[in-house]
C-alpha positions in Angstrom: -34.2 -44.3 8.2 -35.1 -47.3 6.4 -33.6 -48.4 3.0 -36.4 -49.2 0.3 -35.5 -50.2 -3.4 -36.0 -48.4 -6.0 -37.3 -48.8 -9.3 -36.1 -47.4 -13.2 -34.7 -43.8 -13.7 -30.8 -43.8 -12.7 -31.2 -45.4 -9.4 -32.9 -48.3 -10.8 -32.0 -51.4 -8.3 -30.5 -49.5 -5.6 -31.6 -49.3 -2.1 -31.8 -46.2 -0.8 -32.6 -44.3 2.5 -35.9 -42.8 2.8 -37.3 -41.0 5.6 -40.6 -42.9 6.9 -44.1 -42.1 5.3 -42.6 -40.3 2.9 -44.7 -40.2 -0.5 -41.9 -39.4 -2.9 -38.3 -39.0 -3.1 -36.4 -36.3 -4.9 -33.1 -37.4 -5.6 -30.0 -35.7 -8.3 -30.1 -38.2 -11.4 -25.9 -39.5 -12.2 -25.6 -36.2 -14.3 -26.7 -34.4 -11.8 -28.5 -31.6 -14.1 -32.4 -32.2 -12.8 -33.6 -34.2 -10.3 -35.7 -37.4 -10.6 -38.9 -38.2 -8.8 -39.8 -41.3 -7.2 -42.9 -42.0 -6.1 -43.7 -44.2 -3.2 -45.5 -47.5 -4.4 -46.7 -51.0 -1.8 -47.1 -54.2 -3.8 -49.7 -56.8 -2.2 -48.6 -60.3 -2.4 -51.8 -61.9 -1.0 -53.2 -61.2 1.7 -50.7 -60.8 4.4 -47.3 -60.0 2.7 -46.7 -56.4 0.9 -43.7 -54.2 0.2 -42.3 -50.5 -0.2 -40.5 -49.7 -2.6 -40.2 -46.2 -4.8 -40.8 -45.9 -8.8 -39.6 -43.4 -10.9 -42.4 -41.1 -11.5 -42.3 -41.8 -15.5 -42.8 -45.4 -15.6 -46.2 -47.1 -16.4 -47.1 -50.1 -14.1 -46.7 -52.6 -16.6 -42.8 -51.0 -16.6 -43.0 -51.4 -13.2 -43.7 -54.8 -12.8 -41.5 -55.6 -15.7 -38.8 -54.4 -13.6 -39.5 -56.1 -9.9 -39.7 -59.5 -12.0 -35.8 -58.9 -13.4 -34.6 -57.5 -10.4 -36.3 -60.5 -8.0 -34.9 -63.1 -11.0 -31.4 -61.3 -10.5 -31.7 -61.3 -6.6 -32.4 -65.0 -6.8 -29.5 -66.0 -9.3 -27.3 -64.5 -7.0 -28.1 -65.9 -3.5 -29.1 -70.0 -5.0 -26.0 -71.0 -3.1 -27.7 -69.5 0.2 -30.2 -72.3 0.6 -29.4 -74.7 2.8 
């Protein structure tokens, strides 16, 4: 099962395990009252590169996107020592 991030609701920033070609995840929010949907999503990054990732259902795509571009500016602050 591979891990694929996911995006806003409670498990905003986490990667989780998702069975393959599955369309959306159901998953118990932190309070654990209702469950959250996520639904699977693919960004395109030219031609050749893309990714998986799941969104929670209630998010618009500008939200989205919003999102990706804090958690990739996060993801770099933390690894700038990793270049070599």
């Amino acid at each position: 099962m591979p891990n694929h991030l996911f995006v806003g609701g409670a498990y905003d920033g986490q990667s989780v395990p998702v069975e393959d070609d599955q369309l959306e995840a159901r998953l118990l929010p932190v309070d654990a009252t209702d469950v959250e949907v996520y639904i699977c999503d693919t960004l395109a990054i030219g031609v050749y590169e893309s990714f998986t990732f799941y969104r929670y259902e209630k998010l618009t795509p500008e939200e989205v996107l919003d999102l990706l571009i804090k958690h990739h500016e996060a993801w770099t602050v933390n690894h700038v020592g990793d270049r070599q």
